[in-house]
NUFI-675973 format. One record per residue: chain; residue number from 1; x negated, y negated, z negated of N, C-alpha, C in turn; residue in one letter. Coordinates in Angstrom, 2 decimals. Atoms other than C-alpha are relative to their C-alpha. Layout:
BEGIN
R chain   n    n.xx    n.yy    n.zz   ca.xx   ca.yy   ca.zz    c.xx    c.yy    c.zz res
R     A NUM       X       Y       Z       X       Y       Z       X       Y       Z   A
...
//
This chain:
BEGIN
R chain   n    n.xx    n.yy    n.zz   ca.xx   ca.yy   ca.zz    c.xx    c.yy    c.zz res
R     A   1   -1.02   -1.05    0.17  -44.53  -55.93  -15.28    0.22    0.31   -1.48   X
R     A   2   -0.37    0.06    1.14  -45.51  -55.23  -19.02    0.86   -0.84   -0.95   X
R     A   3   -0.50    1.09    0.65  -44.31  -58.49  -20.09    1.94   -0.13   -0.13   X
R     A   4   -1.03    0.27   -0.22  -41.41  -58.53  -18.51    0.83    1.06   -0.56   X
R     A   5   -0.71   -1.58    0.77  -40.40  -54.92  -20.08    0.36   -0.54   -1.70   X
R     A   6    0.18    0.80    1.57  -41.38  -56.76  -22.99    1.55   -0.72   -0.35   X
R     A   7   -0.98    1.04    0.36  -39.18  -59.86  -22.49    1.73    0.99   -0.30   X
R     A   8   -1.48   -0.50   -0.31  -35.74  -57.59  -21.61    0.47    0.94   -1.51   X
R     A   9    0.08   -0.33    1.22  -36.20  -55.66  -24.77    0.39   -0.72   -1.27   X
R     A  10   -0.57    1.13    0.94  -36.49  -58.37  -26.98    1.29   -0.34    0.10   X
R     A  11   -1.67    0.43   -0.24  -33.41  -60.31  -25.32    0.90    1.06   -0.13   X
R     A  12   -0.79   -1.32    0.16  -31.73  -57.11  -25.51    0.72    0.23   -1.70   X
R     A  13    0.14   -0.57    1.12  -32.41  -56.53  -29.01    0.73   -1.38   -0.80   X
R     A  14   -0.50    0.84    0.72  -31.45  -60.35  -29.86    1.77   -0.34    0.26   X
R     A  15   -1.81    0.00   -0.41  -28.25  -60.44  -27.76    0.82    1.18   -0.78   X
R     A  16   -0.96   -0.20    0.81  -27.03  -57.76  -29.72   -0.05   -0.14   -1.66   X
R     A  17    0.17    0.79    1.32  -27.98  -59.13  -32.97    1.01   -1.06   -0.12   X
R     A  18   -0.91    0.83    0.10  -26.36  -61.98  -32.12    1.83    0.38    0.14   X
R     A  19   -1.62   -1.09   -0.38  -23.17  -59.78  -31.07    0.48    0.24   -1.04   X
R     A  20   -0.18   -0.15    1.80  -23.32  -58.28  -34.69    0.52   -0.54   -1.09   X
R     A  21   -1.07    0.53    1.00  -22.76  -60.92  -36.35    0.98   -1.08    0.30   X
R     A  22   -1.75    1.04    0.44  -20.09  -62.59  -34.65    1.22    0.89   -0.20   X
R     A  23   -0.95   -1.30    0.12  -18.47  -58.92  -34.96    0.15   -0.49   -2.14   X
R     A  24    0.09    0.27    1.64  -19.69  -59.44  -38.84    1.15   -1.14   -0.41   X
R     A  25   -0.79    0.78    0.44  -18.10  -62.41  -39.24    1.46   -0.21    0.49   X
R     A  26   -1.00   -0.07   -0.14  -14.58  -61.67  -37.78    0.81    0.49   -1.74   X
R     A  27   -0.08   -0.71    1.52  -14.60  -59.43  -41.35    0.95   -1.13   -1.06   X
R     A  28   -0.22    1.20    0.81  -14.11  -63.05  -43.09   -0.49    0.38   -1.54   X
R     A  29    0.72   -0.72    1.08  -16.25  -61.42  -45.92    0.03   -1.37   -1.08   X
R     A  30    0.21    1.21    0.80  -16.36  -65.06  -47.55   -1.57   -0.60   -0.19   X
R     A  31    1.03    0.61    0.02  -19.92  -65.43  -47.10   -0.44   -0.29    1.36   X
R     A  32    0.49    0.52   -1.25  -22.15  -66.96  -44.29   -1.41    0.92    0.71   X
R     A  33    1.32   -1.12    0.21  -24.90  -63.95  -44.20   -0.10    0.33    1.15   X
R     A  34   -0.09   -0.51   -1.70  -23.31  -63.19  -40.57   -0.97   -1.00    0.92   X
R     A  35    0.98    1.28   -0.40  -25.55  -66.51  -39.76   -1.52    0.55    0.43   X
R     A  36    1.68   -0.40    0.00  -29.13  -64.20  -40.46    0.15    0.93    1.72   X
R     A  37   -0.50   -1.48   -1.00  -27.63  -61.76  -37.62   -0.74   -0.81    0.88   X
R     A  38   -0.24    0.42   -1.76  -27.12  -64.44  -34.95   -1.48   -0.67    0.01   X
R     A  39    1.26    0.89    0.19  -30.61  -66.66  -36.29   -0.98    1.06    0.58   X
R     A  40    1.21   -0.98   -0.71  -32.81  -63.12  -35.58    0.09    0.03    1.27   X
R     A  41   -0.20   -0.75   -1.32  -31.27  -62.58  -32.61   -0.87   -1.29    1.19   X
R     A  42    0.56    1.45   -0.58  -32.14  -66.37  -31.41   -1.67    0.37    0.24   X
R     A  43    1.12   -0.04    0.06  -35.33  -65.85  -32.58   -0.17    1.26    1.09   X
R     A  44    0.37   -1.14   -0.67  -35.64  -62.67  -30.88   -0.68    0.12    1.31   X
R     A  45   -0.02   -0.02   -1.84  -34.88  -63.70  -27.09   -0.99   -1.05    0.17   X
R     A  46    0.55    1.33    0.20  -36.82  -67.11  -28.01   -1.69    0.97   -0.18   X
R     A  47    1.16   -0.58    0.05  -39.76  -64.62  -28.89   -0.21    0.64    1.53   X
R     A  48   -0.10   -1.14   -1.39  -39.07  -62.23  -25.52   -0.74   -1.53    0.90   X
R     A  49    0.83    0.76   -0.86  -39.91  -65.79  -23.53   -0.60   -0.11    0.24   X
R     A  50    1.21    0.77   -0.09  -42.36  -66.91  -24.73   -1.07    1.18    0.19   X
R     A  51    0.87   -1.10    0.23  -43.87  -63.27  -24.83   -0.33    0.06    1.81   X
R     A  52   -0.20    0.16   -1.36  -42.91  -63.63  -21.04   -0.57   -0.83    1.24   X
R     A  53    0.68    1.08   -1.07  -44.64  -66.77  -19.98   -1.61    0.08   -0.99   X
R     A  54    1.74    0.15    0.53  -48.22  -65.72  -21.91   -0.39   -0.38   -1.12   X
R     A  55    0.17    0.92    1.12  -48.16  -67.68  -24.92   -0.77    1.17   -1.53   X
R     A  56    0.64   -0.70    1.21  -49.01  -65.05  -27.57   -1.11    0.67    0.53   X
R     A  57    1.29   -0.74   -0.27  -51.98  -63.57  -24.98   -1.10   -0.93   -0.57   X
R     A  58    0.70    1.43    0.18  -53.37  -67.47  -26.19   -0.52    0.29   -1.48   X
R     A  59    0.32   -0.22    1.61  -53.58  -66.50  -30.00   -1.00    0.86   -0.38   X
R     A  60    1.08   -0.66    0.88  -56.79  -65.22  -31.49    0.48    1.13   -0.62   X
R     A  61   -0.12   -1.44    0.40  -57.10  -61.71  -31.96    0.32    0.08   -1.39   X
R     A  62    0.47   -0.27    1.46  -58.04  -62.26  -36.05    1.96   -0.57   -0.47   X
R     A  63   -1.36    0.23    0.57  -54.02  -63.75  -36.08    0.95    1.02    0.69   X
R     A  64   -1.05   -1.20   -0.91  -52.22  -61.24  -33.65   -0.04    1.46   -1.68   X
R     A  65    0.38   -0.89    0.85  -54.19  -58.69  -36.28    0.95   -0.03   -1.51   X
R     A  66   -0.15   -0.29    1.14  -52.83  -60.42  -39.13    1.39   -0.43   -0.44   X
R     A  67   -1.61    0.07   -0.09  -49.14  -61.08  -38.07    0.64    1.87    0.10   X
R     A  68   -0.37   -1.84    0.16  -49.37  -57.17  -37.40   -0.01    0.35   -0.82   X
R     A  69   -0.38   -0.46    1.26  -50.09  -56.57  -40.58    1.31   -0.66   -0.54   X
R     A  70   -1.28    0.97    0.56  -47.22  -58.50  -42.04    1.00    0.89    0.23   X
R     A  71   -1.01   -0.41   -0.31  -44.98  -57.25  -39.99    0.34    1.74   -0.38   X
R     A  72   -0.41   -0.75    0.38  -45.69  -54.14  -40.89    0.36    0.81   -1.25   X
R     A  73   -0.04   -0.43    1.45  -45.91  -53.90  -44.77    0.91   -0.63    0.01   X
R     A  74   -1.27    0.23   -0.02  -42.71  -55.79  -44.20    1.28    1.34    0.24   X
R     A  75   -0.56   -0.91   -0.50  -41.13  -52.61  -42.51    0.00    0.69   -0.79   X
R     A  76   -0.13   -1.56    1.17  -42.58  -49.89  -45.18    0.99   -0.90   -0.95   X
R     A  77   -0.63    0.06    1.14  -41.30  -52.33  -47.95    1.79    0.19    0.40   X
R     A  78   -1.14   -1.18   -0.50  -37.88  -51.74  -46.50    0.48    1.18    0.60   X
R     A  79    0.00   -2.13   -0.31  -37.99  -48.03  -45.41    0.50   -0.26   -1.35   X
R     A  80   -0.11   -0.79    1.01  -38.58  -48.02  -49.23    0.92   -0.42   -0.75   X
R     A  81   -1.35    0.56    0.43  -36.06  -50.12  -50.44    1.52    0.88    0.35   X
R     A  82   -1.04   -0.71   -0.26  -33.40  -48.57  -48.61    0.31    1.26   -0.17   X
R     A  83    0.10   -1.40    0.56  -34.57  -45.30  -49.65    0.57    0.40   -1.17   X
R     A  84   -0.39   -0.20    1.61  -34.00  -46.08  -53.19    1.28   -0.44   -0.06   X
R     A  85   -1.43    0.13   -0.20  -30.55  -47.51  -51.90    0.96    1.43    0.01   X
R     A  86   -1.05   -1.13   -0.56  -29.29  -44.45  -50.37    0.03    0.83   -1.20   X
R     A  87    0.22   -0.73    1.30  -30.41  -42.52  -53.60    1.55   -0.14   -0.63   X
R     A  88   -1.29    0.09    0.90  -27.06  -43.32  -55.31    1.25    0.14    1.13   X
R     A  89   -0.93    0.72   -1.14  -24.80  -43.66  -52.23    1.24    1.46   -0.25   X
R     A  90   -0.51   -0.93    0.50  -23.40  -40.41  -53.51    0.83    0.34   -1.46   X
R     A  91   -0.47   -1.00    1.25  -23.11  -40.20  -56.98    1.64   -0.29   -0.49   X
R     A  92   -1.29    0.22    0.20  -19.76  -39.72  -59.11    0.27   -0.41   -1.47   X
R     A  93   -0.07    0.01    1.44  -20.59  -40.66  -62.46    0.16    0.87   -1.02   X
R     A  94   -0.35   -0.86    0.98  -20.26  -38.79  -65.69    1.52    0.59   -0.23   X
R     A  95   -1.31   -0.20    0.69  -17.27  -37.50  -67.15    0.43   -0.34   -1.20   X
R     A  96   -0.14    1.09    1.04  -15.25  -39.06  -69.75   -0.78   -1.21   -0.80   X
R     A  97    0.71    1.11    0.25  -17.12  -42.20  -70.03    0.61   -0.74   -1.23   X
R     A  98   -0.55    1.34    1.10  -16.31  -44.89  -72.75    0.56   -0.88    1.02   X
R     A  99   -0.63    0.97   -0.32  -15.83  -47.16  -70.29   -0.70   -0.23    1.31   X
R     A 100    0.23    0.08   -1.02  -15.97  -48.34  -66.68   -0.30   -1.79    0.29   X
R     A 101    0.22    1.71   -0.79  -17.33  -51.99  -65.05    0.52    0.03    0.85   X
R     A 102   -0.08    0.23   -1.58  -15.56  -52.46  -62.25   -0.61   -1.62    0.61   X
R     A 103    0.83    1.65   -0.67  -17.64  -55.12  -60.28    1.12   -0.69    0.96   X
R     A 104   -1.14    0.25   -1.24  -15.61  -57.48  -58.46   -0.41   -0.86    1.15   X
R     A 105    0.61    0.34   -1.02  -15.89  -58.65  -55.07    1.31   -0.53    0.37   X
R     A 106   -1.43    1.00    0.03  -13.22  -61.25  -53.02    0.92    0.40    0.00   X
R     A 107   -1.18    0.12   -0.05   -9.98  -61.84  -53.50    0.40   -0.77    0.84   X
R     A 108   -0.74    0.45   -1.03   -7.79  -62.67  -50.44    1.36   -0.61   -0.59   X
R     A 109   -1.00    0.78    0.27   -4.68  -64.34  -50.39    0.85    0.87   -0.20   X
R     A 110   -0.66   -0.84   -0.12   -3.03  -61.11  -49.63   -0.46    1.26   -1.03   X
R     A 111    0.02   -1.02    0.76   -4.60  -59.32  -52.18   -1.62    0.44   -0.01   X
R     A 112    1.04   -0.24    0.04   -7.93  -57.52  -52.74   -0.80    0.36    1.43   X
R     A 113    0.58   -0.16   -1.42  -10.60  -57.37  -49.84   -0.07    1.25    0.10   X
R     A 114    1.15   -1.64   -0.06  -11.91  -54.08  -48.24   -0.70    0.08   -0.75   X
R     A 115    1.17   -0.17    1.22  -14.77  -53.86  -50.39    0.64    0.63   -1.19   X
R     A 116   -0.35   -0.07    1.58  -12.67  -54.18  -53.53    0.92    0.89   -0.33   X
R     A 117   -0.76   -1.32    0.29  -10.20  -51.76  -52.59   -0.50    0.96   -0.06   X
R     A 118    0.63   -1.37   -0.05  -12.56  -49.21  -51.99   -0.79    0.09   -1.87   X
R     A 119    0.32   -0.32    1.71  -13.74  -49.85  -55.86    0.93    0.21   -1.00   X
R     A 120   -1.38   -0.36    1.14  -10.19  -50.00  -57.21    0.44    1.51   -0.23   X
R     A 121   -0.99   -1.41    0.08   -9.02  -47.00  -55.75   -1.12    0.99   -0.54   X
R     A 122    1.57   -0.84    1.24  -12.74  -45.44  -57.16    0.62    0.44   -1.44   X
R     A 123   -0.47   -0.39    1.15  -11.70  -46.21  -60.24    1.10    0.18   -0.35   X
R     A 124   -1.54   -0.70    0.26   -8.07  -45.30  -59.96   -0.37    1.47   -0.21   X
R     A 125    0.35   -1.51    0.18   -9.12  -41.89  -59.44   -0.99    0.69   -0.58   X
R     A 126    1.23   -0.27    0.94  -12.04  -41.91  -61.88    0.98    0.29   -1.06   X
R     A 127   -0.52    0.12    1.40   -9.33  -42.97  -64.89    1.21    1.08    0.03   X
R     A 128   -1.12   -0.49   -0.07   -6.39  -40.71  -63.47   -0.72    1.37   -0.61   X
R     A 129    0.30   -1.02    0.14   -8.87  -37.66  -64.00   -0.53   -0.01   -1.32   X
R     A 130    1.07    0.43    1.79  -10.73  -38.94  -67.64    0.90   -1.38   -0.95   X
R     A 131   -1.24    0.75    0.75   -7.43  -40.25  -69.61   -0.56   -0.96   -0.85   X
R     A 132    0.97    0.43    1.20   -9.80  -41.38  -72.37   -0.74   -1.23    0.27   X
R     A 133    1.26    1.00   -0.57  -11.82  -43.93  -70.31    0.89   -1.47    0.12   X
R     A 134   -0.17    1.28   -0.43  -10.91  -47.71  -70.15   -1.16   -0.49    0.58   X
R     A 135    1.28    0.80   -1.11  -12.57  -50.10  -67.57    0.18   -1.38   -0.59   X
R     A 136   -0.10    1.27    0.08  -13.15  -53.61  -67.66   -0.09   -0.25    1.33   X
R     A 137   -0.28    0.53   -1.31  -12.38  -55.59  -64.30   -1.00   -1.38   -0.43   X
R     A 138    1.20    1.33    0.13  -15.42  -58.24  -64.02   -0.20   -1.04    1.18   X
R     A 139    0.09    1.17   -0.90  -15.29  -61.54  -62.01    0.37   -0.66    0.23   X
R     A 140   -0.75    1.70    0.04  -14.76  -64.99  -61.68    0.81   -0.13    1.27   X
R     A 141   -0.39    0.20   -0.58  -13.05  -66.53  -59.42   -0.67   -1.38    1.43   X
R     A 142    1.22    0.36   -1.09  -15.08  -68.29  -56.11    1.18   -1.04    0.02   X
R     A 143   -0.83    0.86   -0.13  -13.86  -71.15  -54.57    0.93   -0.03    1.36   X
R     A 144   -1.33   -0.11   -1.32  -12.09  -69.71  -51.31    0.80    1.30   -0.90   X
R     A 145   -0.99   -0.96    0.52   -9.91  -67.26  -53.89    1.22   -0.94   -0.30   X
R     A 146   -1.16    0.96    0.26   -6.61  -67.70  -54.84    0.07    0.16   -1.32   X
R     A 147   -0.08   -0.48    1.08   -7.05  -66.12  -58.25   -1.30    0.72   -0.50   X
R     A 148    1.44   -0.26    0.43  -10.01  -64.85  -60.33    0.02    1.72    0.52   X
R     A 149   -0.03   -0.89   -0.53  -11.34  -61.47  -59.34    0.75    1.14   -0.85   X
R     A 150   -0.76   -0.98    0.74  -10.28  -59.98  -62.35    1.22    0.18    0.09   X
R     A 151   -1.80   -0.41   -0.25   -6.83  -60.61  -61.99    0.51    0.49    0.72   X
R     A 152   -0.66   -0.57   -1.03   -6.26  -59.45  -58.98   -0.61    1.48   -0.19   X
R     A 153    0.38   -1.65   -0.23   -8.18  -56.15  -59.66    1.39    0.45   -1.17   X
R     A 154   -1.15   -0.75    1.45   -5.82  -55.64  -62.95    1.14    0.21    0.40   X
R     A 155   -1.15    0.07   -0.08   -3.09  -56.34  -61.23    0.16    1.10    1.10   X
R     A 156    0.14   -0.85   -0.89   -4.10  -53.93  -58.57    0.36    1.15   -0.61   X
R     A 157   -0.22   -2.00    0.46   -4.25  -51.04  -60.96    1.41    0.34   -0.82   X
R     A 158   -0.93    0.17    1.13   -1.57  -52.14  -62.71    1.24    0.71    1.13   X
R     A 159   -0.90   -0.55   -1.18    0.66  -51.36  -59.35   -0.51    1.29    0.28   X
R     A 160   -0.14   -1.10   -0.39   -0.58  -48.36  -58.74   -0.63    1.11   -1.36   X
R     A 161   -0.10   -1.05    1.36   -0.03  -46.67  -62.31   -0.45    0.39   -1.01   X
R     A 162    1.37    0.47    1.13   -3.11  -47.73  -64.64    0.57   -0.22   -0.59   X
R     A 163   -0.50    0.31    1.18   -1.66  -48.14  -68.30   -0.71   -2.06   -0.19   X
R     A 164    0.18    1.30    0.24   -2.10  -52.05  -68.83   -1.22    0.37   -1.39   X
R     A 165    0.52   -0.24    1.33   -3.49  -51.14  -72.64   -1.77    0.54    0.53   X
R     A 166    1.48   -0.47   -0.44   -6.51  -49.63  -70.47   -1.71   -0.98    0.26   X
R     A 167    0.63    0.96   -0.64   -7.65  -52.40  -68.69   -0.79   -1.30   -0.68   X
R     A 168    0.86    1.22    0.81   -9.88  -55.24  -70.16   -0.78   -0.98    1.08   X
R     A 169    0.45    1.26   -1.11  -10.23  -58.31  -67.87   -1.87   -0.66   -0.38   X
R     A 170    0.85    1.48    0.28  -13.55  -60.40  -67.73   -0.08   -0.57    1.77   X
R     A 171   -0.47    0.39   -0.88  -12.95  -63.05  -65.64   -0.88   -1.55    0.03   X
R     A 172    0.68    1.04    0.10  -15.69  -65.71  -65.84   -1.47    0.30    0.74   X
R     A 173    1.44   -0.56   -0.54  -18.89  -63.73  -64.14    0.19   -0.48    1.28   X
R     A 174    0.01    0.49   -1.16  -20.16  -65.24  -60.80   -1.05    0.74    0.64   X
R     A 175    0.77   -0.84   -0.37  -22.95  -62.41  -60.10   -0.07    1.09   -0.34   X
R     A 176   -0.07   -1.36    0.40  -23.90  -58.91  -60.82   -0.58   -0.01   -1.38   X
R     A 177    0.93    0.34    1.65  -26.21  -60.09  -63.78    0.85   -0.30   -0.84   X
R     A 178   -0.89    0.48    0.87  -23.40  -61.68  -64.98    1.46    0.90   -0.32   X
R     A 179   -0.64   -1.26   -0.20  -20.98  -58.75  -64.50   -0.54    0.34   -1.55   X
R     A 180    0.07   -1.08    1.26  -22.60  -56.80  -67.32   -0.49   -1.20   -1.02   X
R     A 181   -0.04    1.34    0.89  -23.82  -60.30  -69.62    1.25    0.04   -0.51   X
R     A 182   -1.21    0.72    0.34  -20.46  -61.36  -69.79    0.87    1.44   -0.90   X
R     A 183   -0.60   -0.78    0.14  -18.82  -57.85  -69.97   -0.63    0.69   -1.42   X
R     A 184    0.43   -0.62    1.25  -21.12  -56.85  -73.14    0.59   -0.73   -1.10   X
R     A 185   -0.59    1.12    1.02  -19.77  -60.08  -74.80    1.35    0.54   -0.38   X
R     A 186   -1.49   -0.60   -0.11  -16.13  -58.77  -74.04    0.35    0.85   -0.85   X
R     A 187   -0.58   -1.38    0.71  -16.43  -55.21  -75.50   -1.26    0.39   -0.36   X
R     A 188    1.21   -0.78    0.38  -19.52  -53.81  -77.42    0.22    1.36    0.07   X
R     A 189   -0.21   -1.03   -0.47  -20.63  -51.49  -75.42   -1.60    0.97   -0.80   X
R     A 190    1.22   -1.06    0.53  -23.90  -50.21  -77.58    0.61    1.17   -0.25   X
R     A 191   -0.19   -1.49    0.50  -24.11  -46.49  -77.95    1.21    0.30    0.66   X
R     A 192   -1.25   -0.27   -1.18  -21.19  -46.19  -74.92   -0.63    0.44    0.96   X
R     A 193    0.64   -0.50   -1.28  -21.55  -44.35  -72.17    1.03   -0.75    1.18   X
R     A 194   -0.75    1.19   -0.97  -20.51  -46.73  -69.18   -0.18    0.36    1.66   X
R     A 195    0.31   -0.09   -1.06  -20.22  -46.29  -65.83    0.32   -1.22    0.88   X
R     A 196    0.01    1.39   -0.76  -20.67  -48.96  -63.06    0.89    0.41    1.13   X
R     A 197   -0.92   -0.53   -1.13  -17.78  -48.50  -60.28   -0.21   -1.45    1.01   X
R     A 198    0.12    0.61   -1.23  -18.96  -50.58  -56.55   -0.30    0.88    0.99   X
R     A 199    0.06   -0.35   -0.96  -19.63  -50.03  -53.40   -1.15    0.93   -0.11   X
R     A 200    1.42   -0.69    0.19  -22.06  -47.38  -52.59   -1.02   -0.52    0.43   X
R     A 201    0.72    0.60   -0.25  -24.77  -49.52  -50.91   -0.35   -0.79   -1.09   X
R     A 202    0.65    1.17    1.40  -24.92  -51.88  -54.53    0.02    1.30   -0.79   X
R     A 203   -0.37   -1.01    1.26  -24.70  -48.62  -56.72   -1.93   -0.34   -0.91   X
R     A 204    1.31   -0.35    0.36  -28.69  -48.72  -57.05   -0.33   -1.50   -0.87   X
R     A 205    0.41    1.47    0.63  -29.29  -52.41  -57.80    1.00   -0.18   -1.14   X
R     A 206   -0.51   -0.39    1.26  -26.37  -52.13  -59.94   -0.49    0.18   -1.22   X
R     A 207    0.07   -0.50    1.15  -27.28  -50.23  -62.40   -1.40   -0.45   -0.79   X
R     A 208    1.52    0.91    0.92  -31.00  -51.50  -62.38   -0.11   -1.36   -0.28   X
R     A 209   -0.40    1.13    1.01  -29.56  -54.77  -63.39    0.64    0.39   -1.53   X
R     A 210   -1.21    0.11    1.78  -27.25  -53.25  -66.29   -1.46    0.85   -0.87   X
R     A 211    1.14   -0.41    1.25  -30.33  -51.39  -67.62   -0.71   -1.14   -0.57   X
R     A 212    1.18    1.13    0.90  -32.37  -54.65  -67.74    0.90   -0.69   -1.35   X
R     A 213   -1.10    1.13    0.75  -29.34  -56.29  -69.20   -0.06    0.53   -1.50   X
R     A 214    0.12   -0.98    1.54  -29.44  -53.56  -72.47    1.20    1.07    0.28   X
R     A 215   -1.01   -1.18   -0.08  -26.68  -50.76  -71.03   -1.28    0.90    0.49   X
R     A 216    0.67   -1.41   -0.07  -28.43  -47.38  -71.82    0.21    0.95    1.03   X
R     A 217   -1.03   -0.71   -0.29  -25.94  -45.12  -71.18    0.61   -0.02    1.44   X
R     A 218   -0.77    0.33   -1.76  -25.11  -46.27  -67.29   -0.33    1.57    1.13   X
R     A 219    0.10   -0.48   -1.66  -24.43  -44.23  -64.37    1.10   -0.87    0.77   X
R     A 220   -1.02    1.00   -0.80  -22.32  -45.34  -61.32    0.88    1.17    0.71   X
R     A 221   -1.32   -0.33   -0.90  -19.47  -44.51  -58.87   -0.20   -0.54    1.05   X
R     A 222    0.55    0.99   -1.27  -20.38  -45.05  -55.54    1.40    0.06    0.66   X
R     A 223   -1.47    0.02   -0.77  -16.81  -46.07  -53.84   -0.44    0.00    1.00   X
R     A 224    0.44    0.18   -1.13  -17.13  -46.27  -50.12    0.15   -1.51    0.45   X
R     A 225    0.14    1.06   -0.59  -17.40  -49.03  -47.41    0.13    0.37    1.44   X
R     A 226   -0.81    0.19   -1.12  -16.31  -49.98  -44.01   -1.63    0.06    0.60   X
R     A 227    1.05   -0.40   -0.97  -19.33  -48.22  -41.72   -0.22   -0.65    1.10   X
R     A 228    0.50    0.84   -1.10  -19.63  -50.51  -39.03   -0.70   -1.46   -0.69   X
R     A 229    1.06    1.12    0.73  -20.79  -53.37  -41.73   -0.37    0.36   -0.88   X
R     A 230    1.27   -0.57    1.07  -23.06  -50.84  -43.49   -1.21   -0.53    0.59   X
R     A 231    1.47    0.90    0.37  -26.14  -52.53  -41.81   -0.12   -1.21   -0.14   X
R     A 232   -0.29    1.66    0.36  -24.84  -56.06  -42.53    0.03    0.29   -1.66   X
R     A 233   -0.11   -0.45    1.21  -24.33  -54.45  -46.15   -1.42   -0.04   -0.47   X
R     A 234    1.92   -0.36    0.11  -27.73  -53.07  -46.41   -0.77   -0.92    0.23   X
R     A 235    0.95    0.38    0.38  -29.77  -55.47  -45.24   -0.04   -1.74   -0.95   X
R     A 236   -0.20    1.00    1.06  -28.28  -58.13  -47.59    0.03    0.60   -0.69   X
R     A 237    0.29   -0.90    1.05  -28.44  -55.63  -49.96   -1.73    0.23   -0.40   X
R     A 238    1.42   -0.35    0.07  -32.24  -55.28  -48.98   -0.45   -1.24   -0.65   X
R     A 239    0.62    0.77    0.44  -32.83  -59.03  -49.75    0.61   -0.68   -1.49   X
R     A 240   -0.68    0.42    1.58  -30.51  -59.35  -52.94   -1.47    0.54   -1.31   X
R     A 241    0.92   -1.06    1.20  -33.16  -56.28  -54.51   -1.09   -1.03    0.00   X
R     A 242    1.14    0.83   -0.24  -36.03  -58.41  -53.34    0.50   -0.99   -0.68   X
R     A 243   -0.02    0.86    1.61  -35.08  -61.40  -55.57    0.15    0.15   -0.84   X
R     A 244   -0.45   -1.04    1.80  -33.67  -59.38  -58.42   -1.06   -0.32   -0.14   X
R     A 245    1.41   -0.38    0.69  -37.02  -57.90  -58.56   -0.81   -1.38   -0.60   X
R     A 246    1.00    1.05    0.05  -38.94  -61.63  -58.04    0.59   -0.86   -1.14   X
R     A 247   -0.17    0.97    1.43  -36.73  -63.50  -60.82   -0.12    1.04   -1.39   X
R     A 248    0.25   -0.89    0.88  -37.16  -60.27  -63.16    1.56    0.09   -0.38   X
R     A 249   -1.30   -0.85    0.15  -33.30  -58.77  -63.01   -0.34    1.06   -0.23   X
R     A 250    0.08   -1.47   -0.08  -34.54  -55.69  -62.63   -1.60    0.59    0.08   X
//
């Protein structure tokens, strides 16, 4: 009877995993990340079986013990990760900044993705309120775009009433590391106070890349995001921090 409570759970838990991300990937986000969704979920029901026909009662206590551990200093280290995520998921940046990053994220055929609108129109209404502030628009161009990211963000703000003279393209960055690299080359930003304008789920890793990078002066702008792929957000967000940290980004 336990087992079988067991198994339905699991399959439960993997069928809608797998559900997730073929919901995820309707999005057309441009990446393949919706893949980890449907792979747990596999694994999941593939675990519920075998949990079902006995197979893990077969395994030596001293490994049951020490897959439990695992699994669970796996769990705190994301509690705490995401803790230090949500930490920013709020903020609004300074006032009159020197200057704004806008990070960029894809470009569609039709124009900027979700994501990127929710950072444009951020910083539309960051620069409409702090006259004084120019941004830079940061990002290359991928290879399912039709145009680099920068251009299409410039041209974004440019339509909806941004002074051209404001704006300062970089248009060669292919990561977040490279976001502020590239963008220091652009405009020396020592002794500037800068703010980072993305999504609120990257606001945290953000910025603890632009500090490693040499920006002092950073705070961020947490724009919003489309709440039904905030835990597809997050927990690729959880394993982006986790390499930062392991190649020393941050």
């Amino acid at each position: 009877m336990k087992k079988g409570i067991v198994m339905v759970l699991l399959v439960l838990l993997g069928v809608s995993s797998i559900a997730y991300g073929l919901y995820v990937r309707r999005a057309a986000s441009g990446t393949s990340f919706f893949m980890v969704w449907i792979l747990m979920g596999i694994a999941l029901c593939f675990v519920g079986v075998l949990a079902y026909v006995g197979v893990f009662a077969k395994i030596p206590s001293v490994v049951k013990v020490i897959i439990g551990v695992m699994v669970t200093l796996g769990l705190v280290m994301l509690v705490v990760i995401n803790g230090l995520l949500f930490s920013t998921f709020a903020s609004k940046g300074d006032d009159n900044l020197d200057y704004l990053i806008v990070l960029g994220a894809q470009m569609k055929n039709s124009g900027p993705s979700v994501a990127l609108r929710y950072r444009l129109d951020a910083t539309i209404e960051y620069m409409e309120k702090n006259k004084n502030t120019k941004c830079i628009v940061s990002g290359g161009q991928g290879s399912n775009e039709p145009v680099s990211e920068a251009e299409g963000m410039e041209k974004y703000l440019i339509e909806h009433g941004i002074d051209v003279s404001r704006i300062i393209k970089e248009d060669k960055s292919t990561s977040t590391k490279e976001n502020f690299d590239f963008s220091m080359k652009v405009v020396d930003l020592k002794d500037k106070k800068v703010g980072i304008v993305t999504n609120n789920f990257h606001t945290y890793r953000a910025r603890a890349i632009a500090k490693k990078c040499g920006l002092e002066d950073v705070s961020t702008i947490a724009a919003g995001s489309v709440k039904t792929y905030l835990p597809n957000n997050m927990f690729r967000e959880d394993l982006a921090f986790i390499k930062d940290f392991l190649v020393g980004n941050i």
